[in-house]
N, C-alpha and C positions, 0 to 999 in steps of 0.2 A: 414390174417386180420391184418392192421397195427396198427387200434385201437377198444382196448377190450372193449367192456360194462361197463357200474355201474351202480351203483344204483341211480338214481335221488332224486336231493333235489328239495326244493318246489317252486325254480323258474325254471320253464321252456324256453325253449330258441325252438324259433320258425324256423326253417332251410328251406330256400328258394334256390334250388338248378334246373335245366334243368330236369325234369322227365326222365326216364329210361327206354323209351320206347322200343320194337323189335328193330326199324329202329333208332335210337337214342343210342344205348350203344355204349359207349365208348370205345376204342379201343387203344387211343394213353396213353403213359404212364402218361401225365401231365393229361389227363382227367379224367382216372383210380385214378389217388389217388383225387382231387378234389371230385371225386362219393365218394370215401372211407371215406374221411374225413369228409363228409358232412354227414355218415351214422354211422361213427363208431368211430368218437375223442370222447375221454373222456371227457375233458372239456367241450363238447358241450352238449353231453350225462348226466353227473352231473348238470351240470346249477350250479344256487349261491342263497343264500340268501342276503336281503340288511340289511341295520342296523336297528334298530328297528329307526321309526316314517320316516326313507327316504322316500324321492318318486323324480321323473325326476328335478323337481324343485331347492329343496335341495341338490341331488347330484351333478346338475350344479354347486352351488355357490359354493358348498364345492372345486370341482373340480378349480372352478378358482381362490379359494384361494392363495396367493402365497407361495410357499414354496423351499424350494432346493433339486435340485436332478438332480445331472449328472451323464451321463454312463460312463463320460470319463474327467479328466482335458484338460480347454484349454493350448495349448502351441502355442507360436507366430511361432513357427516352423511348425507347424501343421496346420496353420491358410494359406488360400489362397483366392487372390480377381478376380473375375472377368468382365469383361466389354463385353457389350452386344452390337451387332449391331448399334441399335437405343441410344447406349449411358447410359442406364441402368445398373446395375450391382449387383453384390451379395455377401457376405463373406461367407466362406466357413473354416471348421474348421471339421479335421479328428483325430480318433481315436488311431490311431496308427502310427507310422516312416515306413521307407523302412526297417525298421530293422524286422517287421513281415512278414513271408512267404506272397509272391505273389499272394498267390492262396487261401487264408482263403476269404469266402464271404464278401462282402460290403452293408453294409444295409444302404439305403440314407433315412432320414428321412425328411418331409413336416411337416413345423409346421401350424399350422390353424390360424384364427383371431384372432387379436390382439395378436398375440405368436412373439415369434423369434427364433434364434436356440439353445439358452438356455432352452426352455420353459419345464417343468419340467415332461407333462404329456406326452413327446415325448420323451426324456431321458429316463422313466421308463420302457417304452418299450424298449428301445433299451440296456438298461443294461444287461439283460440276455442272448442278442445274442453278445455282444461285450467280455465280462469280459473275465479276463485271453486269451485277444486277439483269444478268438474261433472266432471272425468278426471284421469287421472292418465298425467302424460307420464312417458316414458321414452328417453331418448336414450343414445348410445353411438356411442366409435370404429370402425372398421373399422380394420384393421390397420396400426398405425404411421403412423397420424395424428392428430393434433393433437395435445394429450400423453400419448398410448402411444406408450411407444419401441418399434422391433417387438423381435420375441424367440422371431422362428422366422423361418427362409428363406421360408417364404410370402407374398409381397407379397401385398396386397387386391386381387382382381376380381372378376366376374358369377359365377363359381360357387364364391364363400364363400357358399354355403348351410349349412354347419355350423355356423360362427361366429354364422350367422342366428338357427339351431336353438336353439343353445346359450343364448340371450341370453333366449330363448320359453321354452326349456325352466326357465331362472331364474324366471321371471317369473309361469312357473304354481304356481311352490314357493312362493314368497313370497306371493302371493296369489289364492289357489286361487279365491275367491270371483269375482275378476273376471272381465269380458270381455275379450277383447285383439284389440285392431284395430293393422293393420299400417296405416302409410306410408312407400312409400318412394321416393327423391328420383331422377333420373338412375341412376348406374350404382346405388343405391341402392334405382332401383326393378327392374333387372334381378336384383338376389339375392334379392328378393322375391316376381318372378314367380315366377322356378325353383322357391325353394322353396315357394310355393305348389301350384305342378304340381308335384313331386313327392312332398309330402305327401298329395296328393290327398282324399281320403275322412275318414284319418283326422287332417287338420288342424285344431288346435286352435284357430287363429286365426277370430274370428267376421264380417271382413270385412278389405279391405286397400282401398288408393288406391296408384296408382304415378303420379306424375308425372314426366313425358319421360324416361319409360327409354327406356333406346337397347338397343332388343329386340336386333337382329342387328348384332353388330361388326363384321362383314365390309362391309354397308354402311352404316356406320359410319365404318367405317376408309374407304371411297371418296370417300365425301363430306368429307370433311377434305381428303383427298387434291386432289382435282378442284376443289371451290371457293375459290376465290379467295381470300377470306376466312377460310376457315376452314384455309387452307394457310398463310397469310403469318400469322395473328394468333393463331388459336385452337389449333393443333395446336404449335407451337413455345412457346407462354406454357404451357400444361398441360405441354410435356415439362420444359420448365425445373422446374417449381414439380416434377417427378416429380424429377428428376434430385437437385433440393437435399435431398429426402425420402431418398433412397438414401444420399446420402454420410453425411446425419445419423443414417443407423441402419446404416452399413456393418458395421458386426461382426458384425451380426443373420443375414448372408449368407453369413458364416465355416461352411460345415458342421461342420469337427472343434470350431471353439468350441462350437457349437448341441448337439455329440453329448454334451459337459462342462455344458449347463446345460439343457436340458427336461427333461421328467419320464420316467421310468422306460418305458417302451416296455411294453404290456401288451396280451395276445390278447384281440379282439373278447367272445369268449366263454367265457374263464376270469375273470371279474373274483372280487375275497375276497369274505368274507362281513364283515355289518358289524362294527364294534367299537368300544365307548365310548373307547378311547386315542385321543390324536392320534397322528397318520400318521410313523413313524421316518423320519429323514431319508434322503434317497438319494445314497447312496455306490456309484459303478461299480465292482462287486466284482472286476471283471477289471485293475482297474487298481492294482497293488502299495500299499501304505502308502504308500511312501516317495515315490512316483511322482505321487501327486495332486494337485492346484491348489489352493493354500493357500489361497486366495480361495475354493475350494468348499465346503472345512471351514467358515469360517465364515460362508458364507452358509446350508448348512444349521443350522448352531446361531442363529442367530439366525429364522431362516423357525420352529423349532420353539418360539424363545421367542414369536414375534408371535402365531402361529397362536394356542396360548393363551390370550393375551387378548382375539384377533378377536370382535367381537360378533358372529359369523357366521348366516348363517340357518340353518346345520346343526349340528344339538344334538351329532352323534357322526359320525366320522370312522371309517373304517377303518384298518385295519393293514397295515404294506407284505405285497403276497403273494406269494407264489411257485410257480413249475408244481407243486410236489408238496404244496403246500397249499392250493391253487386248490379254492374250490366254488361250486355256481351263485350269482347273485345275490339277495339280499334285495331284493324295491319296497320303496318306501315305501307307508305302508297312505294310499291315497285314496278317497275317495269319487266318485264318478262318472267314473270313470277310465276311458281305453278302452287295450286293448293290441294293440300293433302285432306281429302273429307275429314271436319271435325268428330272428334269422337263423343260419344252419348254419355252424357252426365255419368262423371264416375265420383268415386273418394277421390280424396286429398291424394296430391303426388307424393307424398312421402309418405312410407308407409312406417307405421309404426311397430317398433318392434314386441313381440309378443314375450309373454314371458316363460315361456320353454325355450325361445331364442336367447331370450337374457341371460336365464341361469347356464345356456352353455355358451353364452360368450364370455359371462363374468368366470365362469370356470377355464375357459381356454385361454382367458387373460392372465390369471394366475398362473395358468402352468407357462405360457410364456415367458413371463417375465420372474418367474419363480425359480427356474432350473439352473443347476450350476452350468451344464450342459445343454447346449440349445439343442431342441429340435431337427429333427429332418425336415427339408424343406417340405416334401410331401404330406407328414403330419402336422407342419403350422397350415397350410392350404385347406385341408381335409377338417381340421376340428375350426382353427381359430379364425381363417377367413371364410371360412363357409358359414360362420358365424354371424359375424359382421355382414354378409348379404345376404340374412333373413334365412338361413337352409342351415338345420339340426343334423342335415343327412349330408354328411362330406361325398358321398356317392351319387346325389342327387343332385350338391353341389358342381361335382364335375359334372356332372352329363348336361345340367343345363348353360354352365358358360362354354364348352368348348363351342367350337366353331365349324363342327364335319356338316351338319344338318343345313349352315346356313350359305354353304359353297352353291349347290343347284339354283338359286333364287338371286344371284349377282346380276347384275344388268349393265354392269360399265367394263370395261376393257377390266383386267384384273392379271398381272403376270403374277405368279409365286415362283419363290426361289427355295428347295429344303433338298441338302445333302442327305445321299441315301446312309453316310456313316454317323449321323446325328446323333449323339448321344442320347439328347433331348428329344428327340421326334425322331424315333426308328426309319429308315425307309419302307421298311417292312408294314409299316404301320399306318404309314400316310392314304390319306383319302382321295384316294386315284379313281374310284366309281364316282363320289357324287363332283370331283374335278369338270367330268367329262357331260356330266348331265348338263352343263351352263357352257353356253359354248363363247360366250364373255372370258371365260377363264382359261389360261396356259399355266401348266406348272411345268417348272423344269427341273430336274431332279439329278445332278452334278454328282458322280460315285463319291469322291471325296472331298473335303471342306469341313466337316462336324458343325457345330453350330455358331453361324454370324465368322465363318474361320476361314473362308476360300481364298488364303493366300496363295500367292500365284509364284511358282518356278521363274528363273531367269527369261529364258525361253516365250515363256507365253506374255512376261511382260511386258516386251518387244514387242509383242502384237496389240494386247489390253490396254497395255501401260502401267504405271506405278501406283497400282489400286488392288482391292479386293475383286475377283473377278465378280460375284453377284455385284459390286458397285460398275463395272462395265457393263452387264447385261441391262441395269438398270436406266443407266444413260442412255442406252441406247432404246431403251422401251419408253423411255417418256419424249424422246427427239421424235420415233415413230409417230404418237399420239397427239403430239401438237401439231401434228399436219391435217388434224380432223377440226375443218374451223368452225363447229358449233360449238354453244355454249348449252352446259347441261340448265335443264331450268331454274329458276330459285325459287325456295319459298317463299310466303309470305309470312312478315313479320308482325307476331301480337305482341302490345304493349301491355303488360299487366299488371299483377300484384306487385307493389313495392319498391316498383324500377325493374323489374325480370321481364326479359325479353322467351319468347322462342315459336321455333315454326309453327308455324299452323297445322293441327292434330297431333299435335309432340312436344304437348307441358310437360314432360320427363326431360326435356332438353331446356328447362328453365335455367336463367345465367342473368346475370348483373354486376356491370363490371364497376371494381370496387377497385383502391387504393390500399397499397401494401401496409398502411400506418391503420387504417382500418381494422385490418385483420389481425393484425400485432395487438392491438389494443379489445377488440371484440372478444376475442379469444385468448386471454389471461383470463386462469381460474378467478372465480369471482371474491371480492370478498363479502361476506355477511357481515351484518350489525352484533355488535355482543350485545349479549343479551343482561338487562339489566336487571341487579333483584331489586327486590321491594322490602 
């Protein structure tokens, strides 16, 4: 038995786990200890008391409080950017030097709404697993927050699972030796189911934690709606803070500027082959000499002087290529690598946006940034980001980023943590049938805490200690998990168009990691030539 009994305090914590059926026990080792822990952790077994007069509500605000706390100092050494397919991109900011062993785990942290990779209730968790370098954190923006400007019309939601990808897929180049456990936070932990369900089998990842994702948006979106609380205070303070987000990155949401500064558009399954040169700059060859954005000239000359002295983790770069020079891809040579079957000749990874999308993103931009009064957060979601990820249908929108469809199809240990007084994510509401269909997955379901809020009574912090209780269960679910000494597979790595790397069968996780001076400069609005009379 890995975990002993105790004696319960007076909040019970409700455990949603795969039944244990004749035909149903588990057999492999990741599912054995998920049974185990889902019957026999302490923490889970103890439960918490809250502080006298809490309830879901108060511990939300409390929770969004600002305060300080990191698991780790930034250092600009430590700090990496990267640029996405589509032009997009992300900072990224790690725990530790090459000076700590190769092989201590990597815990990538997702922070949730309106967070960044500062945000303090994702650092708490990760404090305990990094300190005195026992792990090695990993944090990073989501899109166009906190200091990433954005630099592609995609706002951040629940199915940036590429952006997830892409960040994994770093992560295994850099240190192949390690483990890598996901955490992710609120909407942080919705792009973390997904992509766990839809990696399925061949996910690299050797375990994950999601605390209070808000699985299904739709009710989601109701309960904002309908309660009280969370109609007067929480759904109007989130659209605000969404609204100021948009105006500060307006340009980003310019299509004809976005089509002058991302990268080069290239087919799924034509990527070059490799080559010791850095990457020739990218000049729109349809677009005359005369006719170019002065600002693009030298933002390429300067992106090809930076690239060369980038300490990059990639020794050689390819050459720009072209349909009549296109050949398969080169991997990178790995060792215990698994390969995801290549997919059949598609379109270009980037999809272009149509124009019934345009006219309702240029209209939901306006109203955005139009109103004296911002938005409900519901309504920026529903018109303006359902926009920006290609869906006219806010209703269609939600149904295809939440995360309920993608719980059955998990394949790696998987705990979740969601208070049944959730503002955010009802209990009532939570996805307790397809929990159970993956027997990968435990949810635990704590009466009180509301969202990312499970501060803990005197009482129980004597047992826990000086923490959030979902940040005790959490320590204790990945201490479980590093006692399973395989290593999940890795992919194989293509070198492709431009210097973009990504796994094999998943050009949607294309990435190349660029310098912060780079994108400062790439991304200033261009300027044009005046035009001269005659």
């Amino acid at each position: 038995m890995l975990f002993p009994s105790s004696k319960s305090l007076s909040r019970p914590v409700e455990i949603v786990h795969a039944p244990s059926t004749s035909s149903t026990v588990p057999h492999e080792p990741q599912q054995q200890l998920v049974s185990q822990f889902a019957t026999f952790s302490t923490t889970l077994s103890v439960g918490y008391d809250t502080p006298f007069c809490y309830n879901g509500v108060v511990q939300t605000i409390v929770s969004s409080v600002k305060h300080e706390q990191r698991a780790f100092t930034a250092h600009p050494d430590r700090t990496f950017y990267l640029e996405f397919a589509d032009g997009g991109n992300t900072q990224i900011q790690i725990s530790v030097g090459d000076d700590a062993p190769e092989d201590v785990p990597t815990f990538i942290g997702v922070h949730g709404m309106a967070g960044d990779l500062d945000a303090p209730y994702l650092h708490e968790i990760l404090s305990p697993l990094v300190k005195e370098n026992r792990g090695r954190g990993v944090v990073f923006n989501l899109r166009g927050c906190g200091g990433s400007t954005a630099t592609s019309p995609t706002f951040h939601h629940g199915g940036c699972t590429s952006d997830l990808g892409a960040v994994v897929t770093w992560v295994t180049m850099k240190w192949p030796k390690s483990k890598i456990y996901l955490i992710g936070t609120s909407l942080g932990g919705v792009i973390t189911a997904k992509a766990l369900g839809q990696w399925g089998d061949e996910c690299p990842v050797s375990a994950a934690a999601l605390i209070s994702p808000v699985y299904d948006f739709g009710a989601s979106c109701h309960a904002m709606e309908t309660n009280f609380v969370s109609r007067t205070v929480f759904n109007p303070a989130v659209g605000a803070f969404y609204a100021k987000l948009v105006m500060k990155n307006k340009d980003a949401f310019d299509i004809e500027h976005w089509r002058y500064t991302r990268p080069t558009p290239f087919p799924s399954a034509t990527p070059s082959p490799p080559s010791s040169s850095p990457p020739a700059p990218y000049i729109d060859s349809e677009i005359p000499q005369e006719s170019r954005p002065l600002a693009q000239e030298s933002r390429n000359s300067s992106f090809m002087t930076s690239s060369a002295r980038s300490t990059s983790i990639f020794s050689s770069l390819p050459s720009l290529s072209t349909p009549q020079t296109s050949s398969p891809p080169t991997p990178f040579p790995e060792s215990n690598s698994f390969c995801i079957p290549p997919p059949s000749p598609s379109p270009p990874i980037v999809a272009e946006y149509t124009s019934e999308v345009k006219e309702a993103l240029a209209k939901s931009l306006k109203e955005v940034t139009s109103r004296l009064l911002p938005q409900s957060l519901t309504k920026f979601c529903k018109s303006f980001v359902a926009s920006t990820a290609h869906f006219v249908s806010g209703e269609e929108f939600m149904a295809e980023t939440s995360a309920v469809k993608d719980l059955p199809n998990i394949r790696v240990p998987c705990l979740a943590v969601n208070c049944a007084d959730d503002p955010l994510m009802p209990g009532e509401a939570l996805p307790r049938s397809e929990a159970r269909k993956s027997p990968f997955v435990v949810m635990a379901v704590p009466k009180k805490g509301g969202h990312l809020g499970t501060f803990m009574a005197k009482k129980s912090r004597k047992f826990h200690g000086n923490k959030r209780y979902h940040t005790a269960v959490v320590e204790e679910w990945f201490k479980a998990n590093q006692t399973l000494p395989q290593m999940r597979p890795r992919p194989q790595i293509f070198n492709a168009h431009q210097g973009f790397f990504y796994p094999e069968g998943h050009p949607e996780m294309s990435f190349r990691e660029v310098t912060q001076m780079y994108l400062k400069l790439k991304y200033t609005r261009p300027t044009y030539p005046k035009s001269t009379s005659t």
